[in-house]
N, C-alpha and C positions, 0 to 999 in steps of 0.2 A: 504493500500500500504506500504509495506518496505523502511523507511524512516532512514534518517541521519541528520537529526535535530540535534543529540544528540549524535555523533559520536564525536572523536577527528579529527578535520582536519588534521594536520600535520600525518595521519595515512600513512606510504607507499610512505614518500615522500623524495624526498634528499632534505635533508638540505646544505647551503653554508653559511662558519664562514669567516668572517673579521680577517685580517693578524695577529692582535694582538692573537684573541682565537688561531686562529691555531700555532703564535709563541711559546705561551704556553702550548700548547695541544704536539709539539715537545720536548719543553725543557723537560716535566714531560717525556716523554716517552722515550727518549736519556738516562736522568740519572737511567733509568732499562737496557739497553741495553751494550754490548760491541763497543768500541770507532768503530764509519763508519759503525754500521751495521745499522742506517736507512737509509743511502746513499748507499747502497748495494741495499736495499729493493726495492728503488724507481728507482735505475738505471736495476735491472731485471728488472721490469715490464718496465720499456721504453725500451728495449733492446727488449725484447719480440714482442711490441707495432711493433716496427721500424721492424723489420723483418719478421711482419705477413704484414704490408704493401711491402716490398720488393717480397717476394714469390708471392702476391698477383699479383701484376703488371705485374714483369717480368717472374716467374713460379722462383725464383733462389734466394738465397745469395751469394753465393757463386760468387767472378769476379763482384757482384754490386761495386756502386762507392759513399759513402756516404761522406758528407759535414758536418762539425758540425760548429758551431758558438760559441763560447765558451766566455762566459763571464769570471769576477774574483770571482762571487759568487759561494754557494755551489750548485745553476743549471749547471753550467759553471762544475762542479767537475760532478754530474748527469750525463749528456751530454760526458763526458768522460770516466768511468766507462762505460758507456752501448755502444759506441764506442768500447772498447775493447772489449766486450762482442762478437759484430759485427765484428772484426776484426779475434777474434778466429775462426768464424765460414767462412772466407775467404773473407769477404768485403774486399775491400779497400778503407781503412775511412783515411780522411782528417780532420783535424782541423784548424779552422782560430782563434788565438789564439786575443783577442782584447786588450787586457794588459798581456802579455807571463809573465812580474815580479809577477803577482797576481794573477797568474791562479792556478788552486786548484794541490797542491803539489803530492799528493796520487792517486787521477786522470791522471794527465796527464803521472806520471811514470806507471801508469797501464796499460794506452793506449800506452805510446812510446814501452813494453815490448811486448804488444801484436800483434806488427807489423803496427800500427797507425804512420800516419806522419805529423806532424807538417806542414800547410803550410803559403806562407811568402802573398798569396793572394788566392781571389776566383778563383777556376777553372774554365776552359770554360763549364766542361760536369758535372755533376753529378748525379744521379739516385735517390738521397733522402736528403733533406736536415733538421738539428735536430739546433732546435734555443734554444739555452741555454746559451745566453747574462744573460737577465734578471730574478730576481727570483721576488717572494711575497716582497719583500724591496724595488722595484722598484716602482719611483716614476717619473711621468710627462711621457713626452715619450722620445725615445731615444737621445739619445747625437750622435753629430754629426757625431764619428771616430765611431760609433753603424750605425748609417742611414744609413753612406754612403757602410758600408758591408753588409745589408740587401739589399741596390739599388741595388746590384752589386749581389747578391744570387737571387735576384728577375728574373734577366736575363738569369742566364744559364738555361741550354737545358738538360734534360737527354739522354739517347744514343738513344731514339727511336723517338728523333725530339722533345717532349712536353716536359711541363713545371713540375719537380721532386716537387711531394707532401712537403709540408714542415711539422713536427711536433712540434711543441712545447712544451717543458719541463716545466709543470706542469702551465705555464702562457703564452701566448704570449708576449715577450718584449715589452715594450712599455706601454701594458693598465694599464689603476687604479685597482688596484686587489681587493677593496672593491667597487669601484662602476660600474665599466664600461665605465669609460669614457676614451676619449680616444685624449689625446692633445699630437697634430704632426704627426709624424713619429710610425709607430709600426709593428710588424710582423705582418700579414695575414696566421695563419697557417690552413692548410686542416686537420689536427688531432689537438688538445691540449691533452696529457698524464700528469693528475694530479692527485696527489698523496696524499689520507689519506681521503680528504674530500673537497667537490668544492666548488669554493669560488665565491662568488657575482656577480666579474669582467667577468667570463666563463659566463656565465647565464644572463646578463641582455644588455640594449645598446648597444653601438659599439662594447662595449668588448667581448659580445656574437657573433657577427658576425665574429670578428678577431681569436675568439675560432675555429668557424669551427665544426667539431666530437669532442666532449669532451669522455673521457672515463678516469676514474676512478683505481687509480688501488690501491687495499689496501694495508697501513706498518701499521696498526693495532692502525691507532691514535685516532680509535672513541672514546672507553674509558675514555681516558685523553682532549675532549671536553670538559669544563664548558661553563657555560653561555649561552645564549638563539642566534639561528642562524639567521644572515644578513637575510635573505628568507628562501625559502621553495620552490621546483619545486614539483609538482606532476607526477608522473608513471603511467601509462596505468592503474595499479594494483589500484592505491588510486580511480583513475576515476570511476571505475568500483566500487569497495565496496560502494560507494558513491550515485551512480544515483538510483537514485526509480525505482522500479520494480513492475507491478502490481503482488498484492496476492489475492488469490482464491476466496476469499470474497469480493473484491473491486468492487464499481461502481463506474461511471463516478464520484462522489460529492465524496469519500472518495479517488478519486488518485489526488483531488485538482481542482479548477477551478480559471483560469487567466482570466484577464482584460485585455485587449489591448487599449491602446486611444491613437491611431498612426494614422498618415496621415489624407489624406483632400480631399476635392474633386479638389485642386490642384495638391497634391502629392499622387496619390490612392498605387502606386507603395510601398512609402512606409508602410502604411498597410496591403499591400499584403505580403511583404516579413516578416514584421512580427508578423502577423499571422501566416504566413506559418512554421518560428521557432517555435513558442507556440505549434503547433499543432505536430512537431516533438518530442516534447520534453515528460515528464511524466505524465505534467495533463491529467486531463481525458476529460474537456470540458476549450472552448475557446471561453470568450464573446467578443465583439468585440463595442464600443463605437466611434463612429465618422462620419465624413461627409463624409466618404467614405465607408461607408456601403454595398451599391450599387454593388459597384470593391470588395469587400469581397466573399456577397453573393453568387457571379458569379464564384468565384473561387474556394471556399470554402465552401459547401452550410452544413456541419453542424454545422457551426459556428452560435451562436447569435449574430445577430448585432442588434445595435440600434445607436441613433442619438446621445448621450449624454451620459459620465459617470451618469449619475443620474438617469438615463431609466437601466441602465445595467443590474440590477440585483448584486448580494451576492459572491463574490468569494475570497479567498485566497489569491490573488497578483494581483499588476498592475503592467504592464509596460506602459510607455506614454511616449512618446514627437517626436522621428520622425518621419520630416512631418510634423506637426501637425501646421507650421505657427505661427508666434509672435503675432498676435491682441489678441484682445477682448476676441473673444469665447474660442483662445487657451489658453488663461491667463487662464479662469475659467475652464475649462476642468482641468488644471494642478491646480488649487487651489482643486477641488472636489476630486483627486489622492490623492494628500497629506494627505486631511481631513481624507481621509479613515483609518482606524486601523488595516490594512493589511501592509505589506511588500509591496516595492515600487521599480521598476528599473525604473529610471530617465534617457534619453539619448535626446543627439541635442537638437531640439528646446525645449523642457523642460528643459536644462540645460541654454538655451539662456534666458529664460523667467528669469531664478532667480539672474541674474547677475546684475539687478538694486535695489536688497533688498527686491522686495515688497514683497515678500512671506519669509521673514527673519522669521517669527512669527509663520507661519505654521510650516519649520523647526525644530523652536525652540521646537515646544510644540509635536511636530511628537513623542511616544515609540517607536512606531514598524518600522523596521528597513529600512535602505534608503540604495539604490546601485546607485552609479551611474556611467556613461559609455562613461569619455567625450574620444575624441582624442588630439592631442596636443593645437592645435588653441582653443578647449572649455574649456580645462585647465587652459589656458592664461587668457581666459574671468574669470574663475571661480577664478582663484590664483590669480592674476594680472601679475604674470609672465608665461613665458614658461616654460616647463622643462628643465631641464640645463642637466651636466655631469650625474647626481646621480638620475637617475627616481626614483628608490625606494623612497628615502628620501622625492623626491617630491611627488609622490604620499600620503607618510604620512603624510605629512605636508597637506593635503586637505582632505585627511579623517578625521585629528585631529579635523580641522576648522570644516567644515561641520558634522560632528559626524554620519560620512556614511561610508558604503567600496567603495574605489575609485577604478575602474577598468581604468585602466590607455593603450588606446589602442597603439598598437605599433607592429612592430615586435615578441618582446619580451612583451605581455601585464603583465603588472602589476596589482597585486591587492592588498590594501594596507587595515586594517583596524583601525578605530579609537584607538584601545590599543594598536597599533605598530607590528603587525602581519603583514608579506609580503611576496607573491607567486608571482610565475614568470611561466608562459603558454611556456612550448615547443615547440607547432604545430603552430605556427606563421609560415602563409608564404607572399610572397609579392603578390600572387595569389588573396588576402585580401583587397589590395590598390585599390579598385574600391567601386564606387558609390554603396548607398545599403547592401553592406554587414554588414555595425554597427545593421541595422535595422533587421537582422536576428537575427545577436548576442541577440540583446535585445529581443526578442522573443523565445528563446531556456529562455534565464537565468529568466526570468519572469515564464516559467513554470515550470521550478526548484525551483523557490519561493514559486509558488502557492504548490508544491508536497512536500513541509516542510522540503526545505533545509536549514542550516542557510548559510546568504547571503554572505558570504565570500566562504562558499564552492559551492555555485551555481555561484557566480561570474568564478573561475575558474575552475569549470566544465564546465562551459557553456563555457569559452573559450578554455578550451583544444578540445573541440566537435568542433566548430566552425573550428577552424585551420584545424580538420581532414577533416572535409566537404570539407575545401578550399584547401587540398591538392589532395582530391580524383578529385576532378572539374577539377584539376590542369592538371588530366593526362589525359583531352581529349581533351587541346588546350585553346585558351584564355574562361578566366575567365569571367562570368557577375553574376550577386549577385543572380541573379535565379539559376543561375548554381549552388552558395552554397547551398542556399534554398532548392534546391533537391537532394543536398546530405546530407545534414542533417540525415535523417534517415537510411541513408547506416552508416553513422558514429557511432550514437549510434548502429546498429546490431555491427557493430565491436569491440565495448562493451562488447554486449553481446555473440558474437562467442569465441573470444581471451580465 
């Protein structure tokens, strides 16, 4: 089988730099440039950005009515610049200036030349609102004489009765531009337009949500990047080079075989659903280890099942734990996982099981690699705290400890590896937040293991898969984790049709 064992992960993927690289990655590239021509750069592409939304909407530029929000930094100058871009073209742009003394000098004479008018408040009506308060310098969330003109932008009406798309210049005001967190007040934008190369705060927590459409537009900063990037998101493109593919010569034993030692004859459901991942995924056979055998068999009848990891038989990877119950028999089930000299996806009650040390030893003495797949609350258990503002951070901080890749589930899942390596899942959707679905998850990324991925890149492959499942499920009405489960394999054809 066609494997990625020994691929580069970060292949085909956007990378996102923390404010420092990127300050630096400007200043080199300013001093080759002509004084305002990266603020030219980055104010067309918003200009452009902002009136492919206008047409879009209303079919027009021309007679639209745009709102800008102008901060004192060089967004606030951004934001003004592509205003008058939009004004030549016959908007009528407004400016709500938030410190008029410290507003960008070269900007705003550009815009008042172009037929831009300075206003002294929000209007009642506008058709598109462009938030360029805050830039990447921007720290905590907004300052009051900031909130109270977002509260007040947040209210008007565009001329067709709804509520005018807001954009935001290269950040949403408000969020942590390295982590995503997001204390107080902040813009809620339905585009963000950012400029050179994305940064942490777009992509991850709250700050990804307050992002909204991210889209990218380049002033040729990549070059002048040093240093190794905040994360890493994967493209459709990396997904796909990535997933195993059977080749001509492959049987069932050489596209990998997984372990499952999920669910119980309490919980059969969750052995059902993940197996049902395992079996969408690229191994070629799916052994099955537990008390719920029985609910397998019936489902899935060319799975092997047996009673016990110990009965199983030889395979490539395990995934274990939900389901699977905190006693006796569950404890040694997850002791026999561990012992194994295979790759390991750990999820629920095998993350519950290790949160009182006993298994600190197995751990310890584990080579072959550990994934594991808590949500917030198993985190807690496992870190002793929650995750805070900075999920990255936290999530490396548990993969350091544990010496595993931590898939961090969320909206925005994270996957973080023990040498400081972190990826961030796109296809998150809230379609996700039901009973069941972790248990699929963990059964896609187990046969990714078994098919000789390395576990960081079957970690987020398996969750960019997952998400597509949960969004395909998504478009035929409420969600239940079966619902993902079966589309699991529409997801990967989508793989391989794209």
């Amino acid at each position: 089988m066609s494997r990625a064992a020994d691929r580069e992960p970060a292949v085909m993927m956007r990378p996102a730099y923390r404010v420092a690289d990127v300050r630096a990655a400007e200043q080199a590239l300013m001093a080759t440039l002509p004084d305002g021509a990266l603020m030219q750069r980055a104010a067309t592409g918003l200009a452009r950005r902002c009136a492919e939304l206008l047409a879009d909407r209303y079919g027009r530029i021309y007679g639209t009515r745009v709102l800008l929000l102008v901060g004192s930094g060089d967004n606030g100058g951004d934001a003004l610049y592509a205003g008058a871009a939009l004004a030549r073209r016959g908007a009528q742009v407004e400016a709500r200036l938030l410190n008029p003394d410290r507003a960008h000098a070269g900007g705003l004479s550009a815009f008042q030349k172009a037929g831009g008018r300075v206003a002294d408040a929000v209007p009642a009506t506008t058709d598109l609102v462009v938030d360029g308060i805050l830039g990447i310098g921007g720290r905590g969330g907004l300052r009051d004489d900031a909130s109270t003109v977002v509260a007040d932008a947040s209210l008007v009406l565009a001329a067709d009765g709804a509520h005018p798309p807001i954009v935001a210049v290269d950040v949403p005001s408000g969020i942590d531009v390295d982590t995503g967190n997001v204390e107080g007040r902040a813009v809620h934008a339905d585009v963000t337009v950012t400029f050179g190369v994305h940064k942490p705060g777009l992509l991850v927590g709250a700050g990804a949500v307050h992002s909204g459409l991210v889209e990218l537009v380049d002033i040729g900063l990549t070059p002048w990047l040093r240093g190794s990037p905040a994360l890493v998101m994967p493209t459709l493109e990396a997904i796909q080079a990535n997933w195993p593919r059977p080749e001509i010569n492959d049987d069932k034993y050489s596209r990998g075989v997984v372990g499952v030692a999920t669910g119980s004859a309490t919980y059969p459901g969750a052995a059902v659903l993940s197996v049902t991942g395992a079996l969408a995924g690229p191994a070629g056979l799916v052994r099955y280890a537990g008390s719920a055998a029985d609910a397998v068999r019936r489902r899935h009848p060319t799975v092997i099942a047996t009673d016990r990891v110990a009965d199983a038989g030889r395979v490539q990877a395990w995934v274990c734990g939900s389901g699977l119950g905190t006693g006796e028999r569950a404890a040694a089930e997850v002791r026999s996982v561990l012992a194994a000299p295979v790759p390991v996806c750990l999820d629920a009650d095998g993350l519950n099981l290790l949160v009182d040390g006993s298994m600190s030893g197995l751990l310890r003495d584990r080579s072959a690699p550990l994934v594991v797949t808590p949500h917030d609350r198993e985190y807690q258990r496992l870190a002793g705290h929650p995750p805070g503002g900075d999920r990255v951070a936290d999530a490396l901080e548990l993969a350091t400890r544990m010496k595993a890749v931590v898939l961090l589930k969320g909206n925005r899942t994270v996957v973080a590896t023990p040498d400081g390596q972190a990826y961030v899942n796109p296809t998150g959707s809230p379609a996700l937040a039901t009973g069941g679905t972790g248990d699929v998850l963990g059964g896609i990324l187990g046969s990714l293991l078994a098919g000789g991925l390395a576990p960081e890149v079957a970690a987020i492959s398996a969750a960019y898969v997952h998400g597509l499942a949960g969004r395909l499920a998504a478009a035929d009405g409420p969600v239940t984790a079966d619902d993902v489960a079966e589309r699991v394999r529409s997801a990967v054809r989508l793989l391989w049709e794209s």
